[in-house]
Every structure is written in structure tokens, then in C-alpha cells.
C-alpha positions as CSV (number, residue, x, y, z in Angstrom):
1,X,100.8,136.4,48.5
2,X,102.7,133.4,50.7
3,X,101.5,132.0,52.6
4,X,103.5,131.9,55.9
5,X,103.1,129.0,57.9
6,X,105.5,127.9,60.5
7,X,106.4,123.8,61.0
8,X,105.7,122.2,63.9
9,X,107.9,121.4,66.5
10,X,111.0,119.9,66.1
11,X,112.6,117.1,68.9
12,X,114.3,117.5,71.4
13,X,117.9,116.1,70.7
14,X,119.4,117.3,74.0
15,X,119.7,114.0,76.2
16,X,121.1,111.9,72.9
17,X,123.2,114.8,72.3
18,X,124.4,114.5,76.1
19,X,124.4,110.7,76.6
20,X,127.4,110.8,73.0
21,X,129.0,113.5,74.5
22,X,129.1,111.6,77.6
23,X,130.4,108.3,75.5
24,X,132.8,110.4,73.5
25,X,134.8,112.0,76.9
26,X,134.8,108.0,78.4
27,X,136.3,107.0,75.0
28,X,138.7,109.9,75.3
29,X,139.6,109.7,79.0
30,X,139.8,106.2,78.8
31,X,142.3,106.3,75.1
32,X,144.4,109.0,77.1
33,X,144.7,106.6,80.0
34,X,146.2,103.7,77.9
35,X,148.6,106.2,76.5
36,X,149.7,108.2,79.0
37,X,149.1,107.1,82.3
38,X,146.3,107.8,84.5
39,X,147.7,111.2,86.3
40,X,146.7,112.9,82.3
41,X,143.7,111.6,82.6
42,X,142.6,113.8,86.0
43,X,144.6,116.7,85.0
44,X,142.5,116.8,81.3
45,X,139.1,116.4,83.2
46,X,140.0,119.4,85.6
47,X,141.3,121.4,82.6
48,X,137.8,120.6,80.7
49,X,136.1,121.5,83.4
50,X,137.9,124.9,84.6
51,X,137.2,125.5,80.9
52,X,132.9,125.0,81.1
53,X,133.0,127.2,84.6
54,X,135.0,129.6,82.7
55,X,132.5,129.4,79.7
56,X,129.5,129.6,81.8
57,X,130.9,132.8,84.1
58,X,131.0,134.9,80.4
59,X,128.0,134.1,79.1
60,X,126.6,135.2,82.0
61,X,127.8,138.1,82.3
62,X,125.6,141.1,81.4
């Protein structure tokens, strides 16, 4: 028969995950500011973030 042993636990990647995300939208925000002004910048973070609250209201829901 096998023998059915599960591994250990595996790490917790979730604050390296967030500090690159973090990184990666300063990088973004920062490129999209060099290009095209400032004023894209604010309306891009207000867009991504009306986008997470939208995400977050669905998976909510029942």
C-alpha cells in the first residue's frame, strides 16, 4: 500500500510577495509619471483601486 504522508509546512511568501508588488506599482506609477505627466499617475491609482474594492465586494458575495 502507499504510504500517505503529507510534507510539512511550506513558508509564508505573503509579505515578499507584497513588499514586490509594492516595488513593482512605484516602478509603474513612477515610469507613467515620466511619460505622461503626473495627473495619469492619480487617475491609474484610483482606477486600480476602484478595481480591488470592486474585486473584494464579489468575492464576497454569498
Amino acid at each position: 500500500m502507499q504510504d500517505r504522508r503529507h510534507p510539512s509546512r511550506v513558508e509564508d511568501y505573503t509579505g515578499a510577495f507584497l513588499v514586490t508588488l509594492g516595488i513593482l506599482l512605484f516602478m509603474t506609477f513612477w515610469t507613467i509619471a515620466a511619460v505622461a505627466g503626473f495627473i495619469w499617475v492619480v487617475l491609474s491609482a484610483i482606477l486600480i483601486d476602484r478595481l480591488i474594492r470592486l474585486g473584494a465586494k464579489v468575492k464576497d458575495r454569498p
